[in-house]
N, C-alpha and C positions, 0 to 999 in steps of 0.2 A: 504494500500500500504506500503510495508518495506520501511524504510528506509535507503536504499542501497547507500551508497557510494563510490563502487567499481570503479577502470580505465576504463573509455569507450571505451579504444582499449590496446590490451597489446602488440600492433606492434611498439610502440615506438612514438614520438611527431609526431603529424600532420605536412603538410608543412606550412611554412607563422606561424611560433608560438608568432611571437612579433607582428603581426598582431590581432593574435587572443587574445593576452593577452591586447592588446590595447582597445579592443573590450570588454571583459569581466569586464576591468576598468569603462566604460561608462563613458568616460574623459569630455564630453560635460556636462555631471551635477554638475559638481565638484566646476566651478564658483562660484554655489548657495553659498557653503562655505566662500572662499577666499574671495569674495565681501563684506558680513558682519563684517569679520573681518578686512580688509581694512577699510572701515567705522568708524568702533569703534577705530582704531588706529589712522587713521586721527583725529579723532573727538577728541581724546587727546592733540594730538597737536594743534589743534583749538583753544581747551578752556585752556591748563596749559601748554603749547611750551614745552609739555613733548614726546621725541620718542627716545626707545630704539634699531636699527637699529639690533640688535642680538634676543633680545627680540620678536622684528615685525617678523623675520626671523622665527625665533621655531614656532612661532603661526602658520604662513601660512603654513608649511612645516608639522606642528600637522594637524591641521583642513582639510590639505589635505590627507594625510596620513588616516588618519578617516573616511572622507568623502569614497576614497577607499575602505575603507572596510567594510564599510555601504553596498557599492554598491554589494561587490561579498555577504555578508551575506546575504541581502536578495535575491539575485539572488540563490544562495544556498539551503536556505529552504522553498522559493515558488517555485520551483523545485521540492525538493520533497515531498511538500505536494501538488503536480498535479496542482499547479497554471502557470500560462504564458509559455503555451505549443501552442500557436501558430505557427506557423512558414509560411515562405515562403511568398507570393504574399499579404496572408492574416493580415502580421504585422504590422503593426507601426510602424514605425524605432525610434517613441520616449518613445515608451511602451512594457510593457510586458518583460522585462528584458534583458539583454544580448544577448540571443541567445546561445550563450556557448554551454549551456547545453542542450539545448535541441538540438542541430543541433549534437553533441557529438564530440564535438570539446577539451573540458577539461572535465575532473571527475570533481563531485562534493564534492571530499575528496581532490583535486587539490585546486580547487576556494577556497573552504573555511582554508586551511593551508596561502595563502595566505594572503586571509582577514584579519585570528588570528594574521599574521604577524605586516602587517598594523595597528591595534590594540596597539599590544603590542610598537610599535615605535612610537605611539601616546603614549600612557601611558607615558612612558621614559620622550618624550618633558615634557611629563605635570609634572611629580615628578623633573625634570629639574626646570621648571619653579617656584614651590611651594618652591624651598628651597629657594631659591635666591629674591623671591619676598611675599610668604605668602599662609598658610593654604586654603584661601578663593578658590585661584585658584582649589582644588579639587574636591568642591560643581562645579564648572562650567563642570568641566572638568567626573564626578561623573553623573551628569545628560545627559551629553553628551553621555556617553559609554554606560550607563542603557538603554537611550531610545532607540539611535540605536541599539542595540543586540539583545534588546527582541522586537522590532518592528516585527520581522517575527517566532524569534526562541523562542522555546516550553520551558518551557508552559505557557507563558505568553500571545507572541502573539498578544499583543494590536492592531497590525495595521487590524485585522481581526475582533476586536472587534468594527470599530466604532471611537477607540481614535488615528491612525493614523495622521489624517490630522491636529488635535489639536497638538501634538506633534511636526510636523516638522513646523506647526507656531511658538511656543516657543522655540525648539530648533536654526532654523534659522534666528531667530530673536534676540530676547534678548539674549538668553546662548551665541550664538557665537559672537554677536556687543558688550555685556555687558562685555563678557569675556576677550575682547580682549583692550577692553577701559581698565579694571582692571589692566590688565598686563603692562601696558602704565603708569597707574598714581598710583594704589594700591588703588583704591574706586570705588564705583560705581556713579552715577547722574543723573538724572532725564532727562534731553535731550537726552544722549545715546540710555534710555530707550526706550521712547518715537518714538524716530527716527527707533529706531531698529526693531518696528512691522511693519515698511513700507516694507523690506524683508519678514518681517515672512508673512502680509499677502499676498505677492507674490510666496512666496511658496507654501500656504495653493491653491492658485488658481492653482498653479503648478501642485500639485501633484493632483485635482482633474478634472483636462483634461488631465492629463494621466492614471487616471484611466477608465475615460469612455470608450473607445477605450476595456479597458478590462474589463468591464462589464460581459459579458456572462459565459468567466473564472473563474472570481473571486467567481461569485454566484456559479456558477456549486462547485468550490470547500471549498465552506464554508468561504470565504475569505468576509469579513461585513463589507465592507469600509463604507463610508458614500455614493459612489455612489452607491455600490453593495444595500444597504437598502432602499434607496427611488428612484432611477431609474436615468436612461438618463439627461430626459428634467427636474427635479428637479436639477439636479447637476448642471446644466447650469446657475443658479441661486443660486448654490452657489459659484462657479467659479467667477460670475460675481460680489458678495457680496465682496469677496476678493481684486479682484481688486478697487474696489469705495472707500472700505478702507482703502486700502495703500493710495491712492489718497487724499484721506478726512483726513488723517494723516497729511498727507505732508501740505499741505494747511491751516488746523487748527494750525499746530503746528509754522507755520509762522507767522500768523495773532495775535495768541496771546502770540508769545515773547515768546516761548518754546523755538524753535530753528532759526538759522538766516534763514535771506531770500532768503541764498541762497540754501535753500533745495528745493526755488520752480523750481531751473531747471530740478529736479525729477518729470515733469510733463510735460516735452518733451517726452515721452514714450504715453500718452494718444492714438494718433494717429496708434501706431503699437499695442497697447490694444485693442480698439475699432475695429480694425481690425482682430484682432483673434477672437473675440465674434463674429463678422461678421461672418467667418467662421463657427465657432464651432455650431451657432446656425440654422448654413443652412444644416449643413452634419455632427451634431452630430450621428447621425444613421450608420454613413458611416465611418469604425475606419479608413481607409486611404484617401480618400478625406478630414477627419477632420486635418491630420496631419501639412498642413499648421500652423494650431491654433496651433498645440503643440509648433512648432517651434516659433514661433510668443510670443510664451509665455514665450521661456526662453530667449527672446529675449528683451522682455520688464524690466523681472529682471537685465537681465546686464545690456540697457540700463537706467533705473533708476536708479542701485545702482552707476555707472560709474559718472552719473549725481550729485547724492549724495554728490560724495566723490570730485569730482571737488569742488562743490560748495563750502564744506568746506575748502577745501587748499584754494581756491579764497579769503573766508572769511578770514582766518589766513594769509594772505600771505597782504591783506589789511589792516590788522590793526598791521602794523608792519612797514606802511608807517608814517611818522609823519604829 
């Protein structure tokens, strides 16, 4: 199949265009970012009453910015390498991409001038950030751009080969809580760390009950997630592997004096977890009846990371009483 990036209409913009550009943002996954780095920032002023209100600002305004254009690049080039070609009655409103592009709503030489955009005003923040505060920001920021770009785009392509899911563990986890602690204090620490795989493995569950839903796609076009390789009801079990261990994070990390106690109100979410798995394992087969789960799933990362970042200010905010 060419890789054709031509206007899908040369009549000029569709109607409803800030509708449609709302929609090819996929503003609802965007959280996943801004939460960890919220986290990591709090957690500075937690432990060293360090917080740069300009500093805090460029991060969330980078990682969202990023996050953006994560979103239209892969929308982009599983596009057109004949991936998430669904449409209509038969979608998941929490998978398979956009829509954009395949309803031919925007070009895919549209989508992706965009995303480059986004990109590059990310960079900016970040060479921003490294003079004023130190080299080290680049490595964060370096692994951050690498993974996302070549997650979909040739010829790299990892998220096809398998290493997807391991990626946006790490990324939304340590790179962006570590990263943002960094820019806060100019070090890294072992709690941050520690704390910060409770997102990443919320992601890792994340993005694989959005993949199931697109199973049949992803195989048909060569795309080797980790659902696409061992099936449905195995992913189900790894979905739920994810979730036990942000859980088993949080819990352990309390008990043995990693982090304060109050990370256990990150385990107010149990309830709306347990309940996506409910779901997912009664109507995995079924990619819109499952869709409840999907929801239910970005639902538990907000509410845990929200949970999180309470606890901490609560912490900091109490040991400041005499």
């Amino acid at each position: 199949m060419p890789l054709k990036m031509s206007l899908i209409s040369e009549t000029g913009p569709p109607p409803g265009i800030i509708r449609i550009w709302i929609q090819a943002l996929r503003l609802h996954f965007v959280p996943t970012s801004i939460f960890p780095a919220v986290l990591g920032s709090v957690m500075a002023w937690t432990a060293y009453r360090k917080f740069d209100l300009l500093y805090f600002s460029l991060v969330i305004i980078g990682v969202t910015v990023h996050h953006l254009g994560l979103n239209m690049m892969d929308d982009v080039f599983d596009y057109l390498h004949a991936v998430d070609r669904s449409q209509g009655l038969q979608k998941n409103p929490y998978t398979g991409g956009s829509g954009v592009l395949t309803g031919g709503l925007l070009s895919a030489r549209h989508v992706l001038t965009a995303a480059i955009l986004c990109y590059l005003a990310g960079i900016g923040i970040a060479i921003y950030l490294t003079l004023f505060i130190g080299w080290p920001i680049l490595i964060f920021v370096a692994i951050g751009v690498f993974s996302s770009a070549f997650y979909t785009m040739p010829p790299i392509r990892y998220g096809y080969r398998g290493l997807g899911e391991l990626s946006l563990l790490v990324n939304f986890g340590p790179v962006i809580c570590l990263g943002a602690f960094f820019v806060q204090t100019g070090s890294v620490a072992w709690e941050p760390f520690v704390v910060s795989l409770v997102p990443g493995f919320l992601m890792w569950s994340m993005i694989i009950i959005n993949e199931i839903p697109d199973y049949d796609e992803d195989l048909a076009s060569g795309k080797m997630n980790l659902v696409a390789r061992f099936g449905r009801r195995p992913a189900m079990i790894l979905y739920l592997v994810g979730l036990i261990c942000a859980y088993v994070i949080i819990l352990l990390s309390a008990l043995f004096g990693i982090a304060s106690w109050g990370v256990l109100t990150g385990l107010l979410s149990i309830p709306i977890a347990y309940d996506a798995f409910r779901v997912l394992r009664k109507n995995y087969m079924d990619k819109i009846k499952m869709s409840p789960a999907n929801l239910a799933t970005i639902k538990v990362h907000a509410l845990t990371l929200i949970c999180l970042i309470l606890g901490y200010l609560t912490t900091g905010v109490l040991s400041t009483w005499p």
